[in-house]
N, C-alpha and C positions, 0 to 999 in steps of 0.2 A: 386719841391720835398721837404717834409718836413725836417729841419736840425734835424738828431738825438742828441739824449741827453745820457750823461752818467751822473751816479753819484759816484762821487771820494768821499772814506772814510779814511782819516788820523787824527791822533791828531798831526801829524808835521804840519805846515804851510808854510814850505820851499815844501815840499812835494806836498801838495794841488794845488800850487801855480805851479810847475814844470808842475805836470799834464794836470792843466786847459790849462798854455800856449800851452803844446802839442798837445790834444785834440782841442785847438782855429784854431792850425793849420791846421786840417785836416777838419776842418769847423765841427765839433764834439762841442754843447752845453755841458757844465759843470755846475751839484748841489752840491755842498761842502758840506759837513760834517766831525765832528771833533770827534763822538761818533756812538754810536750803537742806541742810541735813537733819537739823529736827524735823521740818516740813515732812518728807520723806516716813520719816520716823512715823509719825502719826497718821500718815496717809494708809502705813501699811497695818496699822492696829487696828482705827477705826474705820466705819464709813460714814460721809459728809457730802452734805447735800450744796457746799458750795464751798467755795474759795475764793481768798481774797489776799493777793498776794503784792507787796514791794515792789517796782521793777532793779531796785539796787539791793543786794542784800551781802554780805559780807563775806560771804564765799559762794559767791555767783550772780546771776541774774535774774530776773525773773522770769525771762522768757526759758530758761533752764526748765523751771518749777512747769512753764505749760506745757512743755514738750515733755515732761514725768508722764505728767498729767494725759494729756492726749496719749501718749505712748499705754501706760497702766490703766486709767482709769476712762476713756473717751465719754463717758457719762456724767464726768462730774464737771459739772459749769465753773468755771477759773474766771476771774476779772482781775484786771491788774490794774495800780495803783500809781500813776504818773504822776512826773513834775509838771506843776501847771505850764501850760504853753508849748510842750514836748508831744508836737502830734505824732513826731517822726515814729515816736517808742510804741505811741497809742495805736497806728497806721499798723506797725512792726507787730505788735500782738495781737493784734485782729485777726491777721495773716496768718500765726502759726495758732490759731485756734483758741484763743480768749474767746470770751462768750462775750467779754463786754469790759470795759475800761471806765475809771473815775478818777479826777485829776486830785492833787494837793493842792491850797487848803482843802478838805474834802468836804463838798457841800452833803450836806445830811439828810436832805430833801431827796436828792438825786441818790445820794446810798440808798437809802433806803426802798426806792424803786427797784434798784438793781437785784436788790438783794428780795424783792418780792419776786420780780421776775422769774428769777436763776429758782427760787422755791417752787414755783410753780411748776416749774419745767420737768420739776424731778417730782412733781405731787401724784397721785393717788388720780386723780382726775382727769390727766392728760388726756389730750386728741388722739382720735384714731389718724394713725401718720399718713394710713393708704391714700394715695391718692390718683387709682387706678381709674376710679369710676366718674373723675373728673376730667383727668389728662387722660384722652383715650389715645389707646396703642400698644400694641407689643412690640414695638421694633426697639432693635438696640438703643437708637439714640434716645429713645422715650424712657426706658428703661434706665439708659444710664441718667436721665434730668430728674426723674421722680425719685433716684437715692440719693440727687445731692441738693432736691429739695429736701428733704427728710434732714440731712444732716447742717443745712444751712439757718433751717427755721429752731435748730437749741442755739445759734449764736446771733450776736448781736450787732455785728459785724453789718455795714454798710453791702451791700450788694448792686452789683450794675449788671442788668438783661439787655444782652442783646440781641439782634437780629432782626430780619426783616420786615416789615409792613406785611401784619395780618400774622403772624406764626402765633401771635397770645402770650406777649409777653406780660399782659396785664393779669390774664391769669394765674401766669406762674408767681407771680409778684401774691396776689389773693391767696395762694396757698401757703408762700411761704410764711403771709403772716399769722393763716387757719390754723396751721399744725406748730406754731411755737406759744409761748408762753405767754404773748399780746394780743391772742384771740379774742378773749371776751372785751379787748379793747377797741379804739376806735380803728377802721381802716381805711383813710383817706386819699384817693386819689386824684391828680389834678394834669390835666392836658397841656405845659408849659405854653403852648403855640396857643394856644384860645387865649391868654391873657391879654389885654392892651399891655404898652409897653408901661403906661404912665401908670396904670392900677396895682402892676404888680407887687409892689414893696407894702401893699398895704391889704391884697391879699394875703400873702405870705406871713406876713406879721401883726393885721392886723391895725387900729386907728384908733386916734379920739376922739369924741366930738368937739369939733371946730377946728381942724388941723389942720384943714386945707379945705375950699370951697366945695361944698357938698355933701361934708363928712357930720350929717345932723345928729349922729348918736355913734356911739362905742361902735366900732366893730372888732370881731374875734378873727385872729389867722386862722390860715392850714397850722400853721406848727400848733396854736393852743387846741384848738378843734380834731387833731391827733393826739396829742399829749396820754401819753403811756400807749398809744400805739403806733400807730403805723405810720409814715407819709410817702405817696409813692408818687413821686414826679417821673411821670410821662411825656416824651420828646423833652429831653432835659436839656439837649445840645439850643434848643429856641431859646435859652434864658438870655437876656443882655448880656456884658459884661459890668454892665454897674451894680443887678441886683448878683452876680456870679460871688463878687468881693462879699456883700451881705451872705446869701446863702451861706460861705465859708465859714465864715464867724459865728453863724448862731449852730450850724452842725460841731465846729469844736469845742465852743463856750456851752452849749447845749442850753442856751441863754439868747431869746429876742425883744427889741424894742419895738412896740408900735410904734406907729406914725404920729409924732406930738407928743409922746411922752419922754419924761427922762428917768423912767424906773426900766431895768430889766428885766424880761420875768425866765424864771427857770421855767424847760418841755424837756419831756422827755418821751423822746420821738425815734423811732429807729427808721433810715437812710434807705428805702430802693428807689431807683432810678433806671429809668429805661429810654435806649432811641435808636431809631433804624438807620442814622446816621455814623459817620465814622468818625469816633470823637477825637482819635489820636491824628486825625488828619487834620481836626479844626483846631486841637491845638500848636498842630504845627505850623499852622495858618495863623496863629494869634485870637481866634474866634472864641475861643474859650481856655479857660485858665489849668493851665497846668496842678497846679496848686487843690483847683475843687475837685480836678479828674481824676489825682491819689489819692483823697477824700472819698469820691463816692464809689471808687472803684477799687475796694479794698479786695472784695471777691466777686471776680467777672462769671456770668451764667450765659452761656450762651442758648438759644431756643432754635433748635433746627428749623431749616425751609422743610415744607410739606415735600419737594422734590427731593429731601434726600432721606423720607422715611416712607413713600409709596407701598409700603408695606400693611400699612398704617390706615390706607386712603378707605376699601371696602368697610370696616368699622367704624371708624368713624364717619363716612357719609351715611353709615346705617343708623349711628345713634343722632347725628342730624337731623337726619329726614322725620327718626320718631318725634325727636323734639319739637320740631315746625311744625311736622300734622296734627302736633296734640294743642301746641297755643292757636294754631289755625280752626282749628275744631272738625277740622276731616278725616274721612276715612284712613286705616292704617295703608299708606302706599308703599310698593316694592321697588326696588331696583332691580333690570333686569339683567341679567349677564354681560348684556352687549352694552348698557349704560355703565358699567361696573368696569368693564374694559377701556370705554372712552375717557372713563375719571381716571384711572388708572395710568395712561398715557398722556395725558395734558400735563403739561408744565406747571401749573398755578403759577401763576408769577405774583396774584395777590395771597396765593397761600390758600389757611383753613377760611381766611374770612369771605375769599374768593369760591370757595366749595360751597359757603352758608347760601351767600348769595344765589349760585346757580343752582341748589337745590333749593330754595325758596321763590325763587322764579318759575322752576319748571314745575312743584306742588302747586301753585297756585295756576298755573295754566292747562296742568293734567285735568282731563276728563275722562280720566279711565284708571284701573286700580293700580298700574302699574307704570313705570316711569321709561323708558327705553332710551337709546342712544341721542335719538331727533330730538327728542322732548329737552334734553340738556339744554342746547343751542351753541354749545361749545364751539368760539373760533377754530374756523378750519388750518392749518399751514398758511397753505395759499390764500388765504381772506386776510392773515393778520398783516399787523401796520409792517411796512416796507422799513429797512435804517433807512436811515434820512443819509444824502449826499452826503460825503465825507465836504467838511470845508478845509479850505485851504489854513494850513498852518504858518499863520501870520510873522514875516520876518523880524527879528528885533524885541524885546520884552510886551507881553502882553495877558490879558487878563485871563486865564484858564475858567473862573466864575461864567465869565460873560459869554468865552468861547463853548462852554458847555451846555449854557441857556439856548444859546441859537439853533444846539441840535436839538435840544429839546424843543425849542418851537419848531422848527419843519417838521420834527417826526410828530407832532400834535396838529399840527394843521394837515399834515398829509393826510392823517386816519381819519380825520373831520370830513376831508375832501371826502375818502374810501364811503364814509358815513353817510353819509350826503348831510352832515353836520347832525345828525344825530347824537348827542354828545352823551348817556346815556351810554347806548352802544361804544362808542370810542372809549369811552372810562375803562369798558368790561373790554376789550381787545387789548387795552394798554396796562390792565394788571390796577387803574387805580381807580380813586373814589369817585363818585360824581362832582363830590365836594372839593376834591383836589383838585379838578379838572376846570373849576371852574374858576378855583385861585386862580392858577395858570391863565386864562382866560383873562379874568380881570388885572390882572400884572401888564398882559402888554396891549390892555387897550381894546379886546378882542370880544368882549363878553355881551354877547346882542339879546340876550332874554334867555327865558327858560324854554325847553324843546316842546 
């Protein structure tokens, strides 16, 4: 197997010299450079399977050197080398396509990761990238998500998924980590909003035993229980703002304390984050931190609504349906034209995950080979929930939160009403979960049993 090569760029020479030793050890070749023009020099002679560059260098930058880089060579993984505490640079070259960033003093633990990683990525063994037979779709917007998954999953770079309730952002999160270099590592994900508020800093990080009343033995975080892969925090806008300052800390320091201890332990963990909420709204609210939001949103992915890829809908309700009839254990069932038309015209307001459902509703209640329009049970126009009264707009300052709650309560009682409190059925008219619907329920006092 051939030995790969990197090439180290510093104008220290304590530095250079630190790297190559490390690099010797991992049977990693080293090309030295002290500038941006030998850099160059050597980039066009040989090829290297990574780089590790200065962000000061003495006739330039180092963000110079990625944008060579990207520009010439878009395969070769670059990480750059910051002053500790300078997330702005670290932020700054993630953006113009660093693979991945390690501060000064350079921990050697964490190098050494990096520089497994960025190997891998270029090894002999890589993931098949397609990710066609997962994400289904032909339409443009599919089409343009599964090439910037493909080029998101060689970098290291924090990512934020947005979009709506039900479009699969958690999916696209799962592939991004499949097809990069953290595959065979772990892939964690965690629902922010399911945590108690009190548990979380010890979820997250982890406990000792006896640190607090209950804690009868060691527990492991998400961040060590990822460590060298993935962690994908899910409805990330739910965090508090007390553990929001933590989070911050141990995603820059790449360094967390459990609960009760006073050692730190280094993870190495790489950052996606997703939520159907609008987080530049909450920060402008004060709801969450400006400061985590540049952090975890170094590169924003957005995931189309099913309504703006309809194109999309007969195939994928087809690969659906096989999927459901075959964990169901029944016959292979069809759609037929005129079902194929009504899917094709509904709005989904819950999305793909709003399709699973009403194809798994109507297979399970079909008694015949084929599925037609009735069998959906798709709200009709005229069936679905009415807006709810405009309320009056209150003179003098006042709370937009609260005034936006009360429409949400009439339009959620009115469809109950529609329902004859069916709440089930209201869920599926109003786009959400059962489970949502029943928070909302229990919030204002409202929640009388199950249907």
């Amino acid at each position: 197997m051939t030995t790969p090569t990197a090439l180290i760029v510093d104008d220290e020479p304590d530095i250079l010299e630190l790297l190559e030793l490390t690099l010797a050890r991992m049977n990693v070749a080293a090309r030295k450079a002290g500038n941006l023009t030998e850099a160059r020099r050597w980039l066009d002679r040989e090829t290297f399977q990574l780089c590790l560059t200065d962000m000061r260098l003495p006739d330039g930058d180092g963000l110079d050197l990625v944008a060579h880089i990207q520009e010439r060579f878009p395969d070769l993984p670059v990480a750059v080398i910051t002053a500790h505490g300078n997330t702005e640079a670290a932020v700054r070259a993630l953006k113009n396509g660093a693979f991945d960033f390690v501060s000064k003093p350079v921990d050697l633990k964490i190098l050494r990761k990096l520089v497994d990683s960025a190997i891998r990525l270029n090894g002999a063994d890589a993931p098949d990238r397609r990710s066609r037979d997962v994400l289904v779709g032909d339409s443009a917007p599919m089409r343009e998500i599964r090439g910037k998954i493909a080029k998101l999953a060689r970098t290291q770079a924090p990512v934020f998924i947005s979009g709506e309730s039900g479009t699969g952002k958690e999916l696209v999160a799962r592939l991004i980590h499949a097809k990069g270099p953290r595959a065979g590592k772990p892939f964690v994900a965690v629902n922010c909003g399911a945590i108690p508020a009190e548990l979380m800093e010890s979820e997250f990080f982890g406990h000792k035993k006896g640190s607090f009343s209950g804690a009868v033995a060691d527990k492991t975080g998400l961040f060590q229980a990822a460590d060298g892969g993935t962690l994908f925090l899910d409805e990330v806008a739910d965090l508090p703002l007390h553990l929001q300052v933590k989070l911050l800390r141990a995603i820059q320091e790449k360094r967390v304390r459990p609960v009760g201890s006073t050692e730190e332990i280094p993870v190495d963990v790489r950052i996606l984050s997703a939520t159907h909420k609008d987080l530049k709204a909450l920060v402008a609210e004060g709801r969450f931190r400006q400061d985590l939001y540049y952090r975890i949103n170094v590169i924003e992915l957005r995931v189309p609504s099913l309504r703006e890829r309809r194109e999309d809908i007969p195939l994928l309700a087809e690969c659906i349906l096989a999927r459901l009839t075959a964990e169901m254990g029944l016959e292979t069932l069809r759609l037929t034209p005129g079902a194929i038309d009504a899917l094709c015209r509904y709005p989904f307001p819950g999305n793909v995950r709003e399709l699973e459902n009403v194809l798994e509703r109507a297979a399970a209640l079909c008694d015949k080979d084929t599925i037609d329009a009735a069998d959906l049970d798709l709200p009709r126009p005229e069936t679905t929930a009415p807006a709810a009264a405009a309320l009056p707009i209150p003179d003098g300052p006042f709370s937009l939160e609260d005034y936006l709650d009360d429409i949400a309560r009439r339009t959620i009682l009115d469809t109950l009403e529609q329902t004859r409190w069916n709440r089930s059925k209201a869920a599926r008219r109003l786009g959400m979960t059962l489970r949502q619907l029943k928070y909302r329920l229990q919030k204002w006092g409202l929640d009388g049993g199950d249907d």
